[in-house]
C-alpha positions, 0 to 999 in steps of 0.5 A: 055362421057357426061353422065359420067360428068351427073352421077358424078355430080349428084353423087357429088350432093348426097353426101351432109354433114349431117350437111348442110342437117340438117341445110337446112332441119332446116330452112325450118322446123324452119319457117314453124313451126313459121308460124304454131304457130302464126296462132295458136296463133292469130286463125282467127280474131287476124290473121286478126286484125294483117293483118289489124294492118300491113297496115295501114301505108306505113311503116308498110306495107314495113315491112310486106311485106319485112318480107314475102320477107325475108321468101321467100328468106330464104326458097330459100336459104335452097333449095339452101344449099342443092343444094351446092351452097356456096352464099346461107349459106351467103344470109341466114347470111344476112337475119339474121342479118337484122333480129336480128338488126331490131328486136333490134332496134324496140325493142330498140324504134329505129324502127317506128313500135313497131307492129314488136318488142320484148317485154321487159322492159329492154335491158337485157330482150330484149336482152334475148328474142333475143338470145333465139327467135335466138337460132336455127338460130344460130345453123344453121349457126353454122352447115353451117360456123364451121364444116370442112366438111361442109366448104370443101362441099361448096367450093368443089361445 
Protein backbone atom coordinates (compact mmCIF):
# COMPACT_ATOMS: atom_id res chain seq x y z
CA UNK A 1 0.00 0.00 0.00
CA UNK A 2 3.01 2.51 0.70
CA UNK A 3 4.64 1.89 -2.35
CA UNK A 4 1.17 2.89 -4.36
CA UNK A 5 1.23 6.32 -2.18
CA UNK A 6 5.28 6.29 -2.94
CA UNK A 7 4.58 6.04 -7.16
CA UNK A 8 1.64 8.38 -6.96
CA UNK A 9 3.22 11.10 -5.30
CA UNK A 10 6.18 10.88 -7.43
CA UNK A 11 3.63 10.72 -10.26
CA UNK A 12 2.02 13.71 -9.07
CA UNK A 13 5.61 15.36 -8.76
CA UNK A 14 6.36 14.73 -12.66
CA UNK A 15 3.46 16.39 -13.86
CA UNK A 16 4.85 19.73 -13.35
CA UNK A 17 2.83 22.77 -15.35
CA UNK A 18 5.16 23.84 -18.64
CA UNK A 19 4.82 27.26 -17.24
CA UNK A 20 6.25 26.51 -13.52
CA UNK A 21 9.13 24.79 -15.10
CA UNK A 22 9.86 27.37 -17.69
CA UNK A 23 9.76 29.93 -14.96
CA UNK A 24 11.91 27.74 -12.58
CA UNK A 25 14.22 26.78 -15.11
CA UNK A 26 14.12 30.93 -16.01
CA UNK A 27 15.47 31.80 -12.54
CA UNK A 28 18.07 29.61 -12.39
CA UNK A 29 19.34 30.64 -16.02
CA UNK A 30 18.48 34.23 -15.65
CA UNK A 31 20.96 34.54 -12.42
CA UNK A 32 23.69 32.30 -13.66
CA UNK A 33 23.75 34.26 -16.80
CA UNK A 34 23.83 37.67 -14.59
CA UNK A 35 26.82 36.16 -13.08
CA UNK A 36 28.36 35.37 -16.14
CA UNK A 37 28.31 38.69 -17.58
CA UNK A 38 29.40 40.75 -14.87
CA UNK A 39 32.45 38.67 -14.57
CA UNK A 40 32.89 39.41 -18.21
CA UNK A 41 32.06 42.49 -18.11
CA UNK A 42 34.46 43.44 -14.90
CA UNK A 43 37.29 40.63 -16.20
CA UNK A 44 39.76 39.87 -13.48
CA UNK A 45 41.22 43.27 -11.89
CA UNK A 46 37.66 45.29 -12.31
CA UNK A 47 36.06 41.77 -10.20
CA UNK A 48 38.37 42.45 -7.77
CA UNK A 49 38.40 46.41 -7.64
CA UNK A 50 34.61 45.81 -6.93
CA UNK A 51 35.09 42.98 -4.20
CA UNK A 52 37.44 45.43 -2.82
CA UNK A 53 34.96 48.68 -3.33
CA UNK A 54 31.78 46.24 -1.77
CA UNK A 55 34.14 46.04 1.95
CA UNK A 56 35.15 48.86 2.88
CA UNK A 57 32.40 49.93 4.95
CA UNK A 58 30.13 47.95 7.10
CA UNK A 59 27.12 49.16 5.02
CA UNK A 60 28.41 48.07 1.82
CA UNK A 61 29.30 45.01 3.31
CA UNK A 62 25.72 44.17 4.52
CA UNK A 63 24.62 44.72 1.30
CA UNK A 64 26.83 42.54 -0.82
CA UNK A 65 26.63 40.03 1.55
CA UNK A 66 22.71 40.16 1.62
CA UNK A 67 22.72 40.26 -2.44
CA UNK A 68 24.63 36.97 -2.34
CA UNK A 69 22.11 35.83 0.52
CA UNK A 70 19.17 36.61 -1.82
CA UNK A 71 20.97 34.76 -4.78
CA UNK A 72 21.01 31.92 -2.43
CA UNK A 73 17.70 32.11 -1.70
CA UNK A 74 16.53 32.67 -4.97
CA UNK A 75 18.07 29.79 -6.27
CA UNK A 76 16.36 27.60 -3.45
CA UNK A 77 13.12 28.84 -4.59
CA UNK A 78 13.26 27.85 -8.41
CA UNK A 79 14.63 24.11 -6.75
CA UNK A 80 11.57 24.56 -4.55
CA UNK A 81 8.93 25.41 -7.70
CA UNK A 82 9.93 22.77 -9.20
CA UNK A 83 9.22 20.58 -6.36
CA UNK A 84 5.40 22.22 -5.90
CA UNK A 85 6.04 23.93 -3.12
CA UNK A 86 3.62 26.93 -2.98
CA UNK A 87 5.90 29.25 -0.39
CA UNK A 88 8.66 29.12 -2.90
CA UNK A 89 6.73 31.49 -5.88
CA UNK A 90 6.01 33.76 -2.91
CA UNK A 91 9.61 34.05 -1.13
CA UNK A 92 11.00 34.68 -4.93
CA UNK A 93 8.09 37.78 -5.08
CA UNK A 94 9.57 38.68 -1.99
CA UNK A 95 13.00 38.85 -2.92
CA UNK A 96 11.89 40.72 -5.85
CA UNK A 97 10.46 43.54 -4.38
CA UNK A 98 13.20 43.76 -1.98
CA UNK A 99 15.25 44.01 -4.78
CA UNK A 100 13.25 46.59 -7.12
CA UNK A 101 12.83 48.93 -3.90
CA UNK A 102 16.19 49.01 -3.03
CA UNK A 103 17.40 49.36 -6.42
CA UNK A 104 14.93 52.50 -6.79
CA UNK A 105 15.76 54.05 -3.71
CA UNK A 106 19.74 53.81 -3.95
CA UNK A 107 19.17 54.95 -7.40
CA UNK A 108 16.84 57.57 -6.16
CA UNK A 109 20.02 58.91 -3.63
CA UNK A 110 17.78 57.28 -0.87
CA UNK A 111 20.39 54.30 -0.07
CA UNK A 112 23.76 55.05 1.23
CA UNK A 113 25.68 53.18 -1.31
CA UNK A 114 25.48 54.35 -4.61
CA UNK A 115 27.98 51.24 -5.58
CA UNK A 116 24.73 49.01 -5.81
CA UNK A 117 22.46 51.54 -8.17
CA UNK A 118 21.05 52.41 -11.42
CA UNK A 119 22.37 54.60 -13.41
CA UNK A 120 20.24 57.84 -14.62
CA UNK A 121 19.88 61.18 -14.75
CA UNK A 122 16.18 61.13 -14.21
CA UNK A 123 13.71 59.27 -12.31
CA UNK A 124 12.25 58.29 -15.76
CA UNK A 125 15.50 57.00 -16.66
CA UNK A 126 15.69 55.06 -13.58
CA UNK A 127 12.74 54.02 -13.81
CA UNK A 128 13.44 52.47 -17.35
CA UNK A 129 16.59 50.94 -16.69
CA UNK A 130 14.42 49.28 -13.75
CA UNK A 131 11.65 48.03 -15.74
CA UNK A 132 13.93 46.92 -18.44
CA UNK A 133 16.80 45.17 -16.14
CA UNK A 134 13.19 43.48 -14.30
CA UNK A 135 11.61 42.50 -17.13
CA UNK A 136 12.42 38.76 -17.10
CA UNK A 137 11.74 38.76 -13.36
CA UNK A 138 8.25 39.82 -14.24
CA UNK A 139 7.77 37.47 -16.73
CA UNK A 140 8.57 34.87 -14.05
CA UNK A 141 5.99 35.90 -11.78
CA UNK A 142 3.77 36.22 -14.41
CA UNK A 143 4.43 32.47 -15.61
CA UNK A 144 3.86 31.37 -11.68
CA UNK A 145 0.80 33.93 -10.42
CA UNK A 146 -1.68 34.35 -13.71
CA UNK A 147 -1.86 31.21 -15.40
CA UNK A 148 -4.65 28.55 -14.06
CA UNK A 149 -2.91 25.53 -14.25
CA UNK A 150 0.04 26.94 -12.61
CA UNK A 151 -2.26 28.40 -9.57
CA UNK A 152 -4.18 24.75 -9.37
CA UNK A 153 -0.55 23.14 -9.61
CA UNK A 154 0.42 25.01 -6.53
CA UNK A 155 -2.35 24.48 -4.69
CA UNK A 156 -3.11 20.71 -5.64
CA UNK A 157 0.46 20.18 -3.85
Amino acid sequence: MDMIKKKNCLHARLNIPTFVLIAAIGIITTRCLDLVLLCNMLGVSGLTEFLYLSMQTWALRLIFFSSLVMLVVEFYCAVSIIKGYNWGRWVFLGTQVIAVGYLWGASLGFGYPELFSIAGETQQEILRSLVIQKTPDLLVLFLLFVPSRARLFFRRQ
